[in-house]
BAVOVEX-885016 format. One line per 2 residues: their letters; for each residue z, x, y of C-alpha. Coordinates in nm, 2 decimals. Layout:
BEGIN
A> Z:X:Y ~ ...
end
This chain:
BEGIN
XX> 1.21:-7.77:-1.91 ~ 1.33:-8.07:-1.67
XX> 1.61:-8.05:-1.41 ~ 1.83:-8.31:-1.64
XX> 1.82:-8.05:-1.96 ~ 1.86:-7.76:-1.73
XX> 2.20:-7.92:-1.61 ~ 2.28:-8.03:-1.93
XX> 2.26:-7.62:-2.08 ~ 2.44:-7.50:-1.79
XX> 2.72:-7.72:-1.80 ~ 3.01:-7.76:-1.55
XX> 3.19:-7.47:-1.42 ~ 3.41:-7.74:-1.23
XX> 3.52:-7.81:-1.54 ~ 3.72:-7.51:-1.64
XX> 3.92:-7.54:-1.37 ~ 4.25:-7.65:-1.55
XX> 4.20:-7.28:-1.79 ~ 4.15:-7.08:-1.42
XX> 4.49:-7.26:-1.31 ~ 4.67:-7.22:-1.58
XX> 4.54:-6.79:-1.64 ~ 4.70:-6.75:-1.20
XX> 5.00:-6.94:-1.29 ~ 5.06:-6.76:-1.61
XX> 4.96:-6.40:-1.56 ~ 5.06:-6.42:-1.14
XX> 5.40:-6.55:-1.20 ~ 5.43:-6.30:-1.52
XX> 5.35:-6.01:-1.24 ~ 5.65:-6.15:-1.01
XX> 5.89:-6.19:-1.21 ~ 5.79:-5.88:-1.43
XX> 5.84:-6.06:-1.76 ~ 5.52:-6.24:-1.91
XX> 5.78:-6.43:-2.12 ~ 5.97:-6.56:-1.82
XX> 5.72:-6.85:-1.76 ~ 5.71:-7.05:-2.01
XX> 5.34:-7.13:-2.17 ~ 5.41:-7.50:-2.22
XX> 5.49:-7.56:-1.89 ~ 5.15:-7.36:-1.75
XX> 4.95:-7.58:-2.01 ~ 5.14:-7.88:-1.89
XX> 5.02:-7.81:-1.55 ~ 4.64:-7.76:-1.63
XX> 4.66:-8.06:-1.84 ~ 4.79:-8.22:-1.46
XX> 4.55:-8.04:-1.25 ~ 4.24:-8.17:-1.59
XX> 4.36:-8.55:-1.49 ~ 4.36:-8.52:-1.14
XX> 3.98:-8.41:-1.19 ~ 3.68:-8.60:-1.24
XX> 3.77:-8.91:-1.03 ~ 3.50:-9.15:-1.17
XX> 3.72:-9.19:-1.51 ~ 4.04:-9.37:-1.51
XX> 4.34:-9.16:-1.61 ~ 4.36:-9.39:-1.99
XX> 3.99:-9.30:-1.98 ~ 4.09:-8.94:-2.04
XX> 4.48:-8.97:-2.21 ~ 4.18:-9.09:-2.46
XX> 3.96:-8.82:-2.44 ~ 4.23:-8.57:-2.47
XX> 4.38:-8.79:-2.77 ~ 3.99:-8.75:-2.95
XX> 4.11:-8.37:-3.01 ~ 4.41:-8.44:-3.19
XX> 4.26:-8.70:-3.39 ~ 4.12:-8.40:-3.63
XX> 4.31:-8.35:-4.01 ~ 4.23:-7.96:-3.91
XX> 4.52:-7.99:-3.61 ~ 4.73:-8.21:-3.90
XX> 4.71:-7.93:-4.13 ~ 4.76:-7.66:-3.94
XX> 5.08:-7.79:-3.84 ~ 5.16:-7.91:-4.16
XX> 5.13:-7.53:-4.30 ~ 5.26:-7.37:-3.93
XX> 5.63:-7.59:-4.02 ~ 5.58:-7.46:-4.44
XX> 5.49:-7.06:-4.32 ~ 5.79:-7.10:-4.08
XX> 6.06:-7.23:-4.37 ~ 5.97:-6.98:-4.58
XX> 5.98:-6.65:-4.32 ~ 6.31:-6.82:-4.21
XX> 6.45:-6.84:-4.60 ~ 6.37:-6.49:-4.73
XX> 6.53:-6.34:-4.36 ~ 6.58:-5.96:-4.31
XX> 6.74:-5.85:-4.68 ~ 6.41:-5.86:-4.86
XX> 6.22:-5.67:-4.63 ~ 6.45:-5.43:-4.64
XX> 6.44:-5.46:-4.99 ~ 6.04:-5.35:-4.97
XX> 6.10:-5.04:-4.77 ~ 6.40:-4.91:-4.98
XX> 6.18:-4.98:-5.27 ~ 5.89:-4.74:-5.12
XX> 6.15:-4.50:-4.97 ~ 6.32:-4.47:-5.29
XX> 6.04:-4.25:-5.48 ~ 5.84:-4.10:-5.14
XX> 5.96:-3.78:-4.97 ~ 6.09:-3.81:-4.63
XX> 5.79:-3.59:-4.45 ~ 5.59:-3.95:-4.53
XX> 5.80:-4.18:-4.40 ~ 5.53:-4.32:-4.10
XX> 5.31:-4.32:-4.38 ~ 5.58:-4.50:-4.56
XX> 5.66:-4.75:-4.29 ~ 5.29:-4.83:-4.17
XX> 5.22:-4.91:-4.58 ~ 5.51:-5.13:-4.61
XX> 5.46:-5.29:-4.30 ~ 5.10:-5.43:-4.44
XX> 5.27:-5.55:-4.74 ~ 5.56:-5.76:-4.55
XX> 5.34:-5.87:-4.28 ~ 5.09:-6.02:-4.53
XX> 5.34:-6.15:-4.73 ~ 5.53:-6.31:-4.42
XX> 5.27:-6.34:-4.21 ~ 5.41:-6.28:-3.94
XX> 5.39:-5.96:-3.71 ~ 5.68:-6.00:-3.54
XX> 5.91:-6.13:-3.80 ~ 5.81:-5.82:-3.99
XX> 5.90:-5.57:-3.65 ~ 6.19:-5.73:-3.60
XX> 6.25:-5.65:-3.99 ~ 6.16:-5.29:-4.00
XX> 6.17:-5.15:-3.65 ~ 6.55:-5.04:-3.72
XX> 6.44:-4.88:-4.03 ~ 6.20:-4.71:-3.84
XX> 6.48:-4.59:-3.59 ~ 6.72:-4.52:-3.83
XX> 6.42:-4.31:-4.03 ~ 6.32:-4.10:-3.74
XX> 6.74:-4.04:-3.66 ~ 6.77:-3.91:-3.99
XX> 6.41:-3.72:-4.03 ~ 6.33:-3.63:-3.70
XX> 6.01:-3.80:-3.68 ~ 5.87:-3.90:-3.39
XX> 6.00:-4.21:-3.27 ~ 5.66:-4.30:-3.11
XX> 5.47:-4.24:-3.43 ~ 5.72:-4.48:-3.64
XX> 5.74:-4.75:-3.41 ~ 5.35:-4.72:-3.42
XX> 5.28:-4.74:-3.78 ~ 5.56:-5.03:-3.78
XX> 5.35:-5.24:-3.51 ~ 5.01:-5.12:-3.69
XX> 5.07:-5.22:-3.98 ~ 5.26:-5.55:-3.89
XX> 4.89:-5.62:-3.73 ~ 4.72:-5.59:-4.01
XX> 4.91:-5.88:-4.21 ~ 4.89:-6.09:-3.88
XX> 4.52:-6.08:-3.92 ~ 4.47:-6.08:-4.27
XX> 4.81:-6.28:-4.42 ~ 4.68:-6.64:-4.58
XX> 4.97:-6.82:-4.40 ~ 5.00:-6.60:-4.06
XX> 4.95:-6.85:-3.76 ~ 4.67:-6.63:-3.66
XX> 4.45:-6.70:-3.99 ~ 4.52:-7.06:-4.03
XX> 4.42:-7.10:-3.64 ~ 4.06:-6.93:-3.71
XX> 4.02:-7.07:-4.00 ~ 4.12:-7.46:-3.92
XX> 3.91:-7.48:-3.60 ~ 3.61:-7.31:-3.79
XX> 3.56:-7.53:-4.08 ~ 3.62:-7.24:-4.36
XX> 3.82:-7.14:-4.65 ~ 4.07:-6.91:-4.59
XX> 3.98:-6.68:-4.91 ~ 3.65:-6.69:-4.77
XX> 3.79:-6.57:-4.49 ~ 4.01:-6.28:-4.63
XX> 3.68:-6.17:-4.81 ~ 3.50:-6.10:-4.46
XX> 3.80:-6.02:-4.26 ~ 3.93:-5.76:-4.57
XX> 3.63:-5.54:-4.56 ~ 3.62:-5.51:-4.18
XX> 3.99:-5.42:-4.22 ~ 3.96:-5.17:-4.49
XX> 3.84:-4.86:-4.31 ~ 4.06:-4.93:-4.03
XX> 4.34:-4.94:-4.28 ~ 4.24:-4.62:-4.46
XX> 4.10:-4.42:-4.18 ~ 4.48:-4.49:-4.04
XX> 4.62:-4.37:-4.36 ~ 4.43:-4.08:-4.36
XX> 4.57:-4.00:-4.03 ~ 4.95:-4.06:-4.10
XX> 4.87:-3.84:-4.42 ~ 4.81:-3.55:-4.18
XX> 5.07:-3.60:-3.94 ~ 5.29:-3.54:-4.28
XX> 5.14:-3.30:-4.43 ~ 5.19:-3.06:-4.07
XX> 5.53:-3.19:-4.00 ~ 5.77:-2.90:-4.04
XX> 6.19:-2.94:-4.13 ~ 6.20:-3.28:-4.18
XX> 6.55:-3.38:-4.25 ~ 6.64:-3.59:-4.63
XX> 6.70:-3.95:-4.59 ~ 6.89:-4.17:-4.90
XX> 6.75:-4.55:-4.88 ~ 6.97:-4.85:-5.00
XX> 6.92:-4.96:-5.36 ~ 6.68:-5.20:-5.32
XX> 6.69:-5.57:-5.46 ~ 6.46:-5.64:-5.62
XX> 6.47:-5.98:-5.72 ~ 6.42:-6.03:-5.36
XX> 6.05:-5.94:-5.34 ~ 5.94:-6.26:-5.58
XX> 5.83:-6.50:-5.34 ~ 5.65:-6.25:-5.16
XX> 5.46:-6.17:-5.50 ~ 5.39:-6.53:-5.53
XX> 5.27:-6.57:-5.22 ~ 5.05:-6.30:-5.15
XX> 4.91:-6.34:-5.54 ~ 4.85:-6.71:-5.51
XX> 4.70:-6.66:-5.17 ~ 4.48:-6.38:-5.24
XX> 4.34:-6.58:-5.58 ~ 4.33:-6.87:-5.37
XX> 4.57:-7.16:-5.49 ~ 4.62:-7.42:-5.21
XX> 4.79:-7.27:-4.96 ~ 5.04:-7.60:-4.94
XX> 5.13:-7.48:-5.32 ~ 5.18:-7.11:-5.26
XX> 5.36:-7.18:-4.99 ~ 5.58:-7.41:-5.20
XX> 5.63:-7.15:-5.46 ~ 5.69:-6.90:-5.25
XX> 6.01:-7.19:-5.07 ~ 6.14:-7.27:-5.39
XX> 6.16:-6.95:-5.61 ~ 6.34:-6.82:-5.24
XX> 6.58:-7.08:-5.27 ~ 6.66:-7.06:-5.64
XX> 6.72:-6.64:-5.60 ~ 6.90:-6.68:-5.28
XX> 7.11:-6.96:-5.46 ~ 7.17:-6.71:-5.78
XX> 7.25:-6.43:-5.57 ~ 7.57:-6.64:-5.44
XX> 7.43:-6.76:-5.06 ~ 7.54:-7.08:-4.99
XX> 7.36:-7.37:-5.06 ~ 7.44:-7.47:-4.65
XX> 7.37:-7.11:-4.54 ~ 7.00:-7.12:-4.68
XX> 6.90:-7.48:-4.58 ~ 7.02:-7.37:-4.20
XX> 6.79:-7.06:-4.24 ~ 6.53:-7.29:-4.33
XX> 6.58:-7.50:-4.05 ~ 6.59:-7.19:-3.83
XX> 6.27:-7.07:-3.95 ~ 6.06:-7.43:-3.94
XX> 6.23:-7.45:-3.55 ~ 6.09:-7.10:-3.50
XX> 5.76:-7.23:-3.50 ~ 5.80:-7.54:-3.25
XX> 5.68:-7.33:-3.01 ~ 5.31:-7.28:-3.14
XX> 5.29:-7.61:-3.28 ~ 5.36:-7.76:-2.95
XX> 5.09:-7.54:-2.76 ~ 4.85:-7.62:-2.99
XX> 4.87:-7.96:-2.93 ~ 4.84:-7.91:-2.55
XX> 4.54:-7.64:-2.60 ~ 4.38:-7.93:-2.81
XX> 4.43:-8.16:-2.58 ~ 4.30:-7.97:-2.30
XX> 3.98:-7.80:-2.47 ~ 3.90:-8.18:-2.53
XX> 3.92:-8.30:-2.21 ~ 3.70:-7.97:-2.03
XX> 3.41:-8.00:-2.34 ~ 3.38:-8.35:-2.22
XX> 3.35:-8.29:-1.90 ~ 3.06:-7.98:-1.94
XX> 3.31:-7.69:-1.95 ~ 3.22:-7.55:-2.28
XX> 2.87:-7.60:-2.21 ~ 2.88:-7.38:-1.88
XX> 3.09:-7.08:-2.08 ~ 2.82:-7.13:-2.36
XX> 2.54:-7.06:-2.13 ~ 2.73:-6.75:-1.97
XX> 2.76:-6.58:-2.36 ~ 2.43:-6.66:-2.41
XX> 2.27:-6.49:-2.04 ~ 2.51:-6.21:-2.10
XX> 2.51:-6.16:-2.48 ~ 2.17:-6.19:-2.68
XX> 2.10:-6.24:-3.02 ~ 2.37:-6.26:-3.33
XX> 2.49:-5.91:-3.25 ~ 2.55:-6.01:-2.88
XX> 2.69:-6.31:-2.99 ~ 2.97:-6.17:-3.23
XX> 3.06:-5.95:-2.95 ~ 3.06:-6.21:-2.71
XX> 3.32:-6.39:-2.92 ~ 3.55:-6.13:-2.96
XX> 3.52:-6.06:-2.57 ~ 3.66:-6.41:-2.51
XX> 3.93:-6.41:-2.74 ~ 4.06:-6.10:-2.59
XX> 4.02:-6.23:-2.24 ~ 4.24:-6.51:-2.35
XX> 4.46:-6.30:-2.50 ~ 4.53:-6.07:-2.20
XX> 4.60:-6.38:-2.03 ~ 4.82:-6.55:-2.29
XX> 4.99:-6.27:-2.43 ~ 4.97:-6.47:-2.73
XX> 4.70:-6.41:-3.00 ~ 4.76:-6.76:-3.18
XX> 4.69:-6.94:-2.83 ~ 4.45:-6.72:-2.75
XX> 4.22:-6.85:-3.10 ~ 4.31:-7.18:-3.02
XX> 4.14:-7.16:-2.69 ~ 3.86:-6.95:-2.77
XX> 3.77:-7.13:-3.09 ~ 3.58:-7.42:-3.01
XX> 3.36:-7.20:-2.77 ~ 3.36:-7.02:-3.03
XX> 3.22:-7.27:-3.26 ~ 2.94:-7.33:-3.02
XX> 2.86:-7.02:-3.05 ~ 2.85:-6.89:-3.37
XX> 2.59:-7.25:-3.45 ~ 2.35:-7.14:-3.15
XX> 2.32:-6.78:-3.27 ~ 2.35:-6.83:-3.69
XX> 2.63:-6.67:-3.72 ~ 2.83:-6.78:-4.05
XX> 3.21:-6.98:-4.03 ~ 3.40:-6.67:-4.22
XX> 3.32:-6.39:-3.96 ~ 3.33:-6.64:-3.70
XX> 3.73:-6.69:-3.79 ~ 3.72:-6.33:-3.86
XX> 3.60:-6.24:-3.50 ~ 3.86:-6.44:-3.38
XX> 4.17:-6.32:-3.59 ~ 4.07:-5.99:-3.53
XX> 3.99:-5.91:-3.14 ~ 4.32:-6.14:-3.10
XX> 4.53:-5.90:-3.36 ~ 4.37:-5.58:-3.21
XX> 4.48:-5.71:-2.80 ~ 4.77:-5.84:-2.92
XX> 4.93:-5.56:-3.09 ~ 4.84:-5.28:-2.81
XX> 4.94:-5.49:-2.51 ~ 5.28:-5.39:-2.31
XX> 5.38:-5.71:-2.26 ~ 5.29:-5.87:-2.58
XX> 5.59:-5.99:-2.79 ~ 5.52:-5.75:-3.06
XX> 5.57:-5.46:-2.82 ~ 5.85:-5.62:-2.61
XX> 6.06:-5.66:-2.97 ~ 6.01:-5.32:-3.11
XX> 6.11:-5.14:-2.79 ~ 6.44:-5.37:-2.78
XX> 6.52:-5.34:-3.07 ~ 6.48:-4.91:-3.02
XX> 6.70:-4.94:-2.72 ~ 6.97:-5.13:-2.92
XX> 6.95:-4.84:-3.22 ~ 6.96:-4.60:-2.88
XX> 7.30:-4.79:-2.77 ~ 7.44:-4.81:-3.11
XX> 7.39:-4.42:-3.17 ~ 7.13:-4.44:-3.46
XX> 6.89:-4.25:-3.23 ~ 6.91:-3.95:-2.96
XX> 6.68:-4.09:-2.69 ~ 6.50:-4.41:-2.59
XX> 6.09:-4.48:-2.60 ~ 5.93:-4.68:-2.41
XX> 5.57:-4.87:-2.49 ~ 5.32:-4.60:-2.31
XX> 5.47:-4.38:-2.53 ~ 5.38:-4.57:-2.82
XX> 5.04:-4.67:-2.71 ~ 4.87:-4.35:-2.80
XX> 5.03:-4.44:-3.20 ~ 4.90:-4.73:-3.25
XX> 4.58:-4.62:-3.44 ~ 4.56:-4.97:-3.65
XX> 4.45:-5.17:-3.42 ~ 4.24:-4.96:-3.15
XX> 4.03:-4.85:-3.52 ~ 4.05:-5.19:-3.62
XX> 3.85:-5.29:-3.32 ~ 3.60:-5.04:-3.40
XX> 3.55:-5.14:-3.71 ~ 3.46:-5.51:-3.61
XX> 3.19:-5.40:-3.31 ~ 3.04:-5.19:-3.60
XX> 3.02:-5.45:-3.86 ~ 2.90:-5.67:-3.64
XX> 2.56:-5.50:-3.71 ~ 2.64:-5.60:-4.07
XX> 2.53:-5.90:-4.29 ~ 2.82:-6.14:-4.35
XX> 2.99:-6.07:-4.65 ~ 3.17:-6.46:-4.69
XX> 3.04:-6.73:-4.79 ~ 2.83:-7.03:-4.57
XX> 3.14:-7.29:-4.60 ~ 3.03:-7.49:-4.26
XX> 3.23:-7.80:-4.27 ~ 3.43:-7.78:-4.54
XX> 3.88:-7.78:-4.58 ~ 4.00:-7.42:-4.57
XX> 4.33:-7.54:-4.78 ~ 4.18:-7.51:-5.14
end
């Protein structure tokens, strides 16, 4: 082996630079101020896309606007944000009635003693009909308080099975960010996707269940609890959706379905016609936020693979991680290092994924686990981290059903660490079935909206 190919496989540590800045701007001014949400992430991308121009002084700063422009010139980026703005609309139209509708539903025929059990159950359905973790904790985490109130269930374990199963849509839901992230920047159909990613998730799921089961079954005096009468003409377009997903329609036409048949109920159930297209507005502004840092990740994961950065965090997998075992693992290390820095499990697959891609080619490793590895180390981080948004809603949301007397005492997020059993056996799951044979199909290269 020459000196020139040498270089060439080890690639330019230099070149990651811009990530380096951005992780000590991010995380040390999240440390300062004691909020990981008080700096914003656009701006610390902004400044590593600065710091990525300032580099590399032999190429004009056109030279690498066009560079950077090369990653954005990609129908995958176009479609994701296409179906980011369509995911958004339709979270935004259905609101918080119809999940409640869900857990009255569930509530309405289950004894109280089950009522985690209950809320972890119905938190898997809304989340992967909404996809969306948090929109689906911000829906039931005062249903959770106001269950444990009336029960006497531990706060800790409600909150928990609200956040575990919230996960489990984020990382399996046909239209959650996270899926359409892994799935775009792989090359792979996202039922193809959901077949892999389902049967890692399974045990997790029902290992959980299992353990929720007990926790009822030796809970003692459990107080009664009368749900609302549920409505439930409101659970339609999440039927649609999570039908026509899982049978695998064009996600732009479930999506669609699942918009308009919201729109018609809501209009039949006497909201205003203004009322509903602001919500819809609300809900496709919702998402500007992960539309816009996916632009800049692009843009900036363009501009350090040019440059040799890739190539030098390619060699480091490869001398640390060996063969297609090694390399799955080494996958879902990255992602999670990302998203300990992030706090974001969306940006974090963004970043990851075209090292990611590089990867999974040099080791054989198939498109569908590939975006599975990715969805799931990012769900599994995401949803146990302190300062994650999941986390940082459900606890604010306790303290306001604390203030407004629906509960005796606050929690805080250690004590709802040790609950979260979702996502710390989800992770298990993956390192173990990373010994396994992919169970998707070889899609390299091909759209994932069919």
């Amino acid at each position: 082996m020459d000196n020139k190919e040498l270089k060439i496989n080890k690639g330019n540590p230099w070149a990651l630079l811009p990530i380096g800045v951005f992780l000590v701007l991010y995380i040390g001014l999240g440390i300062i101020f004691g909020d990981f949400y008080k700096m914003s992430v656009v701006v610390a991308f902004l400044v590593a896309i600065l710091v990525a121009c300032i580099q590399h002084r032999g190429v004009s700063f056109d030279e690498k606007l066009g560079i950077m422009a090369k990653g954005l010139a990609d129908k995958n980026i176009a479609t994701m944000i296409l179906i980011f703005l369509a995911s958004g609309i339709f979270a935004g139209i259905l609101g918080r009635d119809s999940a409640s509708s869900v857990a009255d539903l569930f509530l309405s025929f289950i004894p109280a003693q089950y009522s985690a059990l209950v809320l972890f159950i119905v938190s898997c359905f809304v989340s992967t009909a909404m996809g969306t973790s948090c929109g689906t904790i911000t829906v039931l985490t005062p249903i959770a308080c106001s269950l444990s109130g009336s029960t006497g269930i531990s706060l800790a374990l409600c909150v928990g099975s609200v956040i575990g199963g919230s996960m489990f849509g984020d990382n399996l839901s046909f239209i959650s960010d996270t899926t359409i992230a892994a799935t775009t920047t792989q090359g792979c159909k996202m039922k193809d996707k959901f077949k892999e990613n389902f049967f890692i998730a399974l045990p997790a799921a029902l290992i959980t269940v299992v353990i929720l089961l007990i926790f009822a079954l030796t809970t003692s005096e459990v107080n009664a609890y009368t749900p609302e009468t549920p409505n439930l003409w409101l659970l339609i377009p999440y039927v649609l959706v999570l039908i026509g997903g899982i049978v695998g329609i064009n996600v732009f036409i479930v999506l669609l379905a699942g918009i308009g048949s919201a729109f018609i109920i809501k209009l039949c159930l006497g909201i205003e016609f203004v009322e509903i297209i602001g919500s819809m507005g609300s809900g496709a502004g919702g998402m500007f936020e992960v539309i816009l840092v996916t632009v800049l990740v692009t843009m900036l994961s363009g501009i350090m693979r040019h440059f040799g950065g890739f190539d030098a965090l390619l060699y480091l997998v490869k001398r640390t991680f060996k063969g297609k075992v090694g390399g799955q693992l080494g996958i879902g290390a990255l992602v999670s290092a990302m998203d300990i820095a992030t706090a974001n499990n969306t940006v974090a697959i963004v970043m990851a994924a075209p090292i990611a891609k590089n990867i999974s080619e040099e080791y054989g490793i198939t498109n569908t686990k590939t975006a599975s590895i990715l969805d799931i180390f990012g769900s599994v981080v995401q949803g146990i981290l302190p300062y994650g948004a999941q986390m940082i809603t459900a606890i604010s949301l306790v303290t306001i059903a604390y203030n407004n007397g629906d509960i005796p005492s606050v929690i805080s997020s250690v004590d709802v660490i040790p609950y979260l059993f979702y996502p710390f056996l989800l992770a298990v799951s993956a390192i173990v079935f990373a010994f396994f044979p992919s169970f998707g199909f070889k899609t390299k290269g091909k759209e994932i909206s069919e």
